[in-house]
Backbone as ProteinMPNN parsed JSONL, in Angstrom:
{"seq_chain_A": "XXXXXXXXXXXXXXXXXXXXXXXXXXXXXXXXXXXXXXXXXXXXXXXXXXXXXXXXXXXXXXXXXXXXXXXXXXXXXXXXXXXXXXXXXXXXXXXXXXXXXXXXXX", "coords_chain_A": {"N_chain_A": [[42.872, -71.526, 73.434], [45.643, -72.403, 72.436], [44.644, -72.864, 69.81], [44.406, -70.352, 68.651], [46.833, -68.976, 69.04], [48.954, -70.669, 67.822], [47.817, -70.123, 65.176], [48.128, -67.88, 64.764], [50.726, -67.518, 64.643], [51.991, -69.348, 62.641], [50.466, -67.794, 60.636], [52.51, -65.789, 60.799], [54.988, -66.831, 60.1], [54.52, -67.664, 57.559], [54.276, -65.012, 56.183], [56.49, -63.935, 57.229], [59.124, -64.156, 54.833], [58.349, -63.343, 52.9], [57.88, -60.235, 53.602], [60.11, -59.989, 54.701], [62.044, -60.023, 52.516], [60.773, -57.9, 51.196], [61.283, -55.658, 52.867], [62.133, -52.655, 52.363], [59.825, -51.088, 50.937], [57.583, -51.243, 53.007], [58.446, -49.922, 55.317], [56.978, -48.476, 57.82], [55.324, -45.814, 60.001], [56.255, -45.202, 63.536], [53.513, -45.214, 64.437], [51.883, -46.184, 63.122], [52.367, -49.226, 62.867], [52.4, -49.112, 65.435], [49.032, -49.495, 65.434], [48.714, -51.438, 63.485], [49.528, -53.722, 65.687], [47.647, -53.382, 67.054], [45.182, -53.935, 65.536], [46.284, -56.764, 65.296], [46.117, -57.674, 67.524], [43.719, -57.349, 68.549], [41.837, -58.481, 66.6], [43.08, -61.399, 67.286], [42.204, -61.487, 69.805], [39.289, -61.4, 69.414], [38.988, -64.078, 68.331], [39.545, -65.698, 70.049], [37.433, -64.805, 72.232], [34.689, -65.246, 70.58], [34.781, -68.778, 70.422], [34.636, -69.258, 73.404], [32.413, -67.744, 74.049], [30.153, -69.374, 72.459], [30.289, -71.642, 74.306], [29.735, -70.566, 76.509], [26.713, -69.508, 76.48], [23.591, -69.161, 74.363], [24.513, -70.423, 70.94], [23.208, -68.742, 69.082], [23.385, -66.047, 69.996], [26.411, -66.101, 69.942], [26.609, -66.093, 67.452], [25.24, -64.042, 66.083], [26.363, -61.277, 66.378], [29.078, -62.106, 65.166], [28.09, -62.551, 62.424], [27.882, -60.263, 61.565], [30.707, -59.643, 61.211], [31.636, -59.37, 58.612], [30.975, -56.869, 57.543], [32.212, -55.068, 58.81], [35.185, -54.156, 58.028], [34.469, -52.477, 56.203], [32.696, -50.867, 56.878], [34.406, -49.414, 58.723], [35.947, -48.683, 56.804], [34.996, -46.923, 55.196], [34.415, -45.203, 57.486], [36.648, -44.292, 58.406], [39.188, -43.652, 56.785], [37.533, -42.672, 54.209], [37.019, -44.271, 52.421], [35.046, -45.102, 48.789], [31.849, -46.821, 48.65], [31.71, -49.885, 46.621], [29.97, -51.725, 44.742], [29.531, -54.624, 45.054], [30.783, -54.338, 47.618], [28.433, -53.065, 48.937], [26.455, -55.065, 48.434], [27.618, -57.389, 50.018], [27.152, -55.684, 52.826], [23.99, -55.655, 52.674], [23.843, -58.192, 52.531], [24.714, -59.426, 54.927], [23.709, -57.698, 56.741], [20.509, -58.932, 56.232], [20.98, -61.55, 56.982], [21.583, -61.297, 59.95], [19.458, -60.327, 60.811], [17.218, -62.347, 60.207], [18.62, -64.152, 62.042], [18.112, -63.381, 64.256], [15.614, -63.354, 64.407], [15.112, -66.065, 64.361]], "CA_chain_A": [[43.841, -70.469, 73.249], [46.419, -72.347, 71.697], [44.684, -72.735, 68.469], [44.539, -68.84, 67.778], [47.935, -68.789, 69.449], [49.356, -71.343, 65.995], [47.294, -69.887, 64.163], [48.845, -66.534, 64.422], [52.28, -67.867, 64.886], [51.723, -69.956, 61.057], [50.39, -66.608, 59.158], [53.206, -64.513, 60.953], [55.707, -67.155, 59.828], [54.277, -67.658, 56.4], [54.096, -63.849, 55.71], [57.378, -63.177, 57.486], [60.43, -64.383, 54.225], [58.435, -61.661, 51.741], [58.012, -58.957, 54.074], [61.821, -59.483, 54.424], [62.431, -59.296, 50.979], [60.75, -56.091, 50.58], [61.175, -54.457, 54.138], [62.419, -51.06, 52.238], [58.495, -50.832, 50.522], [57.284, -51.837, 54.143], [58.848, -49.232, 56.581], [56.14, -47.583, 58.613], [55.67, -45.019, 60.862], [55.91, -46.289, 64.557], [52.382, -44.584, 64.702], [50.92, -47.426, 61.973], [53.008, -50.325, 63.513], [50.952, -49.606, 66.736], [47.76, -49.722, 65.235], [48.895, -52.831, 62.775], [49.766, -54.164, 66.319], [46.103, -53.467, 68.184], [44.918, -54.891, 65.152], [46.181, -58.133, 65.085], [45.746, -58.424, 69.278], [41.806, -57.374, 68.445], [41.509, -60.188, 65.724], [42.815, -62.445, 68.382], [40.896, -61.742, 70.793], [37.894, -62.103, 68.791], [39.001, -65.336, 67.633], [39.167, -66.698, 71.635], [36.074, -64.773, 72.804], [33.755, -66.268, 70.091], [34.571, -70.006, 71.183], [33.951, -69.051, 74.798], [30.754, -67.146, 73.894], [29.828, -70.479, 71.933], [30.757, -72.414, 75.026], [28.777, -70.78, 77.766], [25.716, -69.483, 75.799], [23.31, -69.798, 72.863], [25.373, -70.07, 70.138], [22.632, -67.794, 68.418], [23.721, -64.897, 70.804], [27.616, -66.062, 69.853], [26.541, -66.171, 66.009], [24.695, -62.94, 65.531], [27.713, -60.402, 66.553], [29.763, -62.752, 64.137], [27.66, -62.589, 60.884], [28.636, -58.886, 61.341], [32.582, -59.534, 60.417], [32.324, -58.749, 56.798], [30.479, -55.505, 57.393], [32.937, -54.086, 59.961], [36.041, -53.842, 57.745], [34.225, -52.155, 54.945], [32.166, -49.838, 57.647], [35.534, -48.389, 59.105], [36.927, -48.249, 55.595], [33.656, -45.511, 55.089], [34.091, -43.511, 58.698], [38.269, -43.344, 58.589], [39.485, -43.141, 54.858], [36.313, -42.058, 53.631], [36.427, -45.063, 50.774], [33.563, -45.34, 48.696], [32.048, -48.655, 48.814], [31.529, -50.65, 45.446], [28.318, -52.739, 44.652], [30.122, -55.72, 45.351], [30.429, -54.569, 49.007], [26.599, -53.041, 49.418], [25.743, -56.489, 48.519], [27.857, -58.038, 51.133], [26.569, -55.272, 53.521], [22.789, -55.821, 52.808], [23.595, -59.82, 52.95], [25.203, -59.521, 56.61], [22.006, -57.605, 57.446], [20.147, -59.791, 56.437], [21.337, -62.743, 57.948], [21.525, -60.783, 60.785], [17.826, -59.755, 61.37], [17.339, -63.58, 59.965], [19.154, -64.92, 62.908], [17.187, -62.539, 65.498], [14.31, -63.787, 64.129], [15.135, -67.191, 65.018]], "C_chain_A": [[45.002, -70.929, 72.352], [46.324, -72.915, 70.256], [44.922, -71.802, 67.66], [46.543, -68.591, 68.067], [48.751, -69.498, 67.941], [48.686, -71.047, 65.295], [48.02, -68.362, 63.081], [50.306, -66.498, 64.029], [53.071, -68.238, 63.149], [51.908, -68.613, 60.444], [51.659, -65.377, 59.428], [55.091, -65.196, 60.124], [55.846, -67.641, 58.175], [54.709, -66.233, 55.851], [55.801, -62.81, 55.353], [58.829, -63.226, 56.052], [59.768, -63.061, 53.282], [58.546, -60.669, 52.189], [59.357, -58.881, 54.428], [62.415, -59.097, 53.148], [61.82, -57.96, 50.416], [61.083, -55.156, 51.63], [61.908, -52.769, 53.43], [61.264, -50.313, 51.8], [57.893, -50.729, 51.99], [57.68, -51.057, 55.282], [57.298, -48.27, 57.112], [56.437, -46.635, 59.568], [55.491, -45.693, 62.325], [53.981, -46.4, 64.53], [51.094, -46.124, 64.192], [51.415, -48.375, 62.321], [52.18, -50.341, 64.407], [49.985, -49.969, 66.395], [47.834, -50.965, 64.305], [48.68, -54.042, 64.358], [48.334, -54.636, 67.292], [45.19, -53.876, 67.202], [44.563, -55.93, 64.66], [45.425, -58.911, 66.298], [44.244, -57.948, 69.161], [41.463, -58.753, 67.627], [41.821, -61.389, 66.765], [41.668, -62.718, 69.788], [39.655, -61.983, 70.341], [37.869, -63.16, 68.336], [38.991, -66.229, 69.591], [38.078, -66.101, 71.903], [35.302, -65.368, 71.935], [33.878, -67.889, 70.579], [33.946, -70.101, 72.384], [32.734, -68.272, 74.689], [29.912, -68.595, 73.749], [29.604, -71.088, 72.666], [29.395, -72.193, 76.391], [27.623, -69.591, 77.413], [25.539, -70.202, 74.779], [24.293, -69.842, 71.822], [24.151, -69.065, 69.324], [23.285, -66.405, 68.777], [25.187, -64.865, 70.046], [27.668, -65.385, 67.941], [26.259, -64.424, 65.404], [25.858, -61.765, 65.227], [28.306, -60.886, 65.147], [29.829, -62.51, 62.75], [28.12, -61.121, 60.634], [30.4, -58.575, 60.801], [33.018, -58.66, 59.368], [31.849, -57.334, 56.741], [31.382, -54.405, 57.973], [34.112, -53.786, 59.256], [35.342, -52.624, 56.574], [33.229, -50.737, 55.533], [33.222, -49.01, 58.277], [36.307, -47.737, 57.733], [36.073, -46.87, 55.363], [34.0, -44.697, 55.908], [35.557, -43.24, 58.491], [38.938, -43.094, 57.564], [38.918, -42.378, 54.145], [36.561, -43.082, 52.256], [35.17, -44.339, 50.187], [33.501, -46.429, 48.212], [31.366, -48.86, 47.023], [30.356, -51.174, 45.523], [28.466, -53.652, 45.091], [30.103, -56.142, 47.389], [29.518, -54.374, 49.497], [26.272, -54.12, 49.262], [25.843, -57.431, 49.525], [27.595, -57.766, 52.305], [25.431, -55.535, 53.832], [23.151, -57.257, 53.262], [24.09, -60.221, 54.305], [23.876, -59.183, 57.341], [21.007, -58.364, 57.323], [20.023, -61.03, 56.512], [21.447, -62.567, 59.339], [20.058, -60.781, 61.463], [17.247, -61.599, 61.491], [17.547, -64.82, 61.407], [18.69, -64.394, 64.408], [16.198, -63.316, 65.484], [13.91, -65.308, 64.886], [14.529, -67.789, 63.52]], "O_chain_A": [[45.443, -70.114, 71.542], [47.27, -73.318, 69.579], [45.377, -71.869, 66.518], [47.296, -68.075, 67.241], [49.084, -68.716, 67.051], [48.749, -71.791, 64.316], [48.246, -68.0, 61.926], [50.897, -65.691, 63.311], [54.077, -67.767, 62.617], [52.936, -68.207, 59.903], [51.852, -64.397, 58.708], [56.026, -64.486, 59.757], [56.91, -67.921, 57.623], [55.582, -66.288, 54.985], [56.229, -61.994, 54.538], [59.636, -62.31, 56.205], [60.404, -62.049, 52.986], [59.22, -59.852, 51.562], [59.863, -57.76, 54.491], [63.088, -58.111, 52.848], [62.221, -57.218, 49.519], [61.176, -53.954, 51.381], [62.106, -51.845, 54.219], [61.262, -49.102, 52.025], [57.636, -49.529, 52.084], [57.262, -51.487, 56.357], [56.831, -47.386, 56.395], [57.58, -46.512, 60.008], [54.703, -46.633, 62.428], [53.336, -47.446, 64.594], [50.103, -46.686, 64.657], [50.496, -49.125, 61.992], [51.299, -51.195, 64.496], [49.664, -51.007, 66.972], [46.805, -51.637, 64.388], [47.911, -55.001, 64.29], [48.058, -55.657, 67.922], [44.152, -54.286, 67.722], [43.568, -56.304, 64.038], [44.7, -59.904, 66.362], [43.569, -58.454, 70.058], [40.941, -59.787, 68.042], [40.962, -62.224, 67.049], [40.91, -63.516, 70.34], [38.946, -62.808, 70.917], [36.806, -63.51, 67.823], [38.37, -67.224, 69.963], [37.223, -66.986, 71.871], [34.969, -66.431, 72.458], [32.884, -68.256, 71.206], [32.948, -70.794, 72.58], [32.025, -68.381, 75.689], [29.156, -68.98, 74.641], [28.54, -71.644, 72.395], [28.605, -72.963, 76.939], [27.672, -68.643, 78.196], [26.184, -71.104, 74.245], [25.115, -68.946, 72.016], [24.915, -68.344, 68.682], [23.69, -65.686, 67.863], [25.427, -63.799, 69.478], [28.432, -64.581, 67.406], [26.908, -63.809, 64.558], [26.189, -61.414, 64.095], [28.102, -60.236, 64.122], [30.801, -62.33, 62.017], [28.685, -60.819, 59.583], [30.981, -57.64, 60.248], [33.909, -57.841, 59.143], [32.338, -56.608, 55.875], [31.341, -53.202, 57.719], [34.522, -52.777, 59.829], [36.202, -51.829, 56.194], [33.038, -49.752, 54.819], [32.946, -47.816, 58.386], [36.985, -46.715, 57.628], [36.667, -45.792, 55.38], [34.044, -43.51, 55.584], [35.871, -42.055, 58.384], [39.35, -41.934, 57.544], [39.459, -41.495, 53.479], [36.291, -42.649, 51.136], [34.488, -43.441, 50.68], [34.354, -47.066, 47.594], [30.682, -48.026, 46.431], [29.707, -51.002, 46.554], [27.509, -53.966, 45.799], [29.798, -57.099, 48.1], [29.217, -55.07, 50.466], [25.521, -54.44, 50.183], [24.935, -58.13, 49.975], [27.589, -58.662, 53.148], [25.24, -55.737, 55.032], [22.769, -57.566, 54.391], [23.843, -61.346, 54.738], [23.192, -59.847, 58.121], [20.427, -58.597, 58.384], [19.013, -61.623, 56.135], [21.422, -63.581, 60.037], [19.766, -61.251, 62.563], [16.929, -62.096, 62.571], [16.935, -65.854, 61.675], [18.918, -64.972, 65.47], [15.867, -63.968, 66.474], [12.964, -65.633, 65.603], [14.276, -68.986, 63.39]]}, "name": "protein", "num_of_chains": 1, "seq": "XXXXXXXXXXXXXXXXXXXXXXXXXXXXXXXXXXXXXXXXXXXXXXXXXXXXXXXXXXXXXXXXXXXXXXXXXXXXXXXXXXXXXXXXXXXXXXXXXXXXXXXXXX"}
């Protein structure tokens, strides 16, 4: 715990002298503060449950979920914005899948 704990602590203290220097670009609504807020506390938590997955299972089981990362920002960007995705990211989509199926496979 208290690696994600400095880990977060670092990028919030790295991040924090520019976002002072612009905080008038930077005002949000509380509405988007909450959800900035649930998340960062989701990224953490996925950064302590994977170790403890790792820990008391396969790590295959811990891994598979995982290889999914890069697909999940770029799959919400599709259902709640409505982006549209680039080639760049279908590529990184197909290559999650298959590393995915890959890692089923055994």
């Amino acid at each position: 715990m208290w690696p994600v704990t400095a880990g977060r602590v670092a990028a919030v203290l790295v991040l924090l002298p520019d976002a002072a220097r612009h905080v008038r670009r930077l005002r949000l609504p509380p509405v988007r503060c909450a959800q900035a807020v649930l998340i960062g506390a989701g990224a953490a938590l996925g950064l302590v449950l994977y170790p403890l997955a790792a820990q008391r299972q396969l790590l295959a089981v811990a891994v598979v979920p995982a290889s999914l990362y890069p697909a999940l920002p770029v799959v919400l960007g599709l259902a709640l914005p409505h982006e549209r995705i680039t080639r760049r990211q279908a590529v990184g989509l197909l290559g999650a899948g298959i590393a995915t199926v890959l890692l089923t496979l055994g």
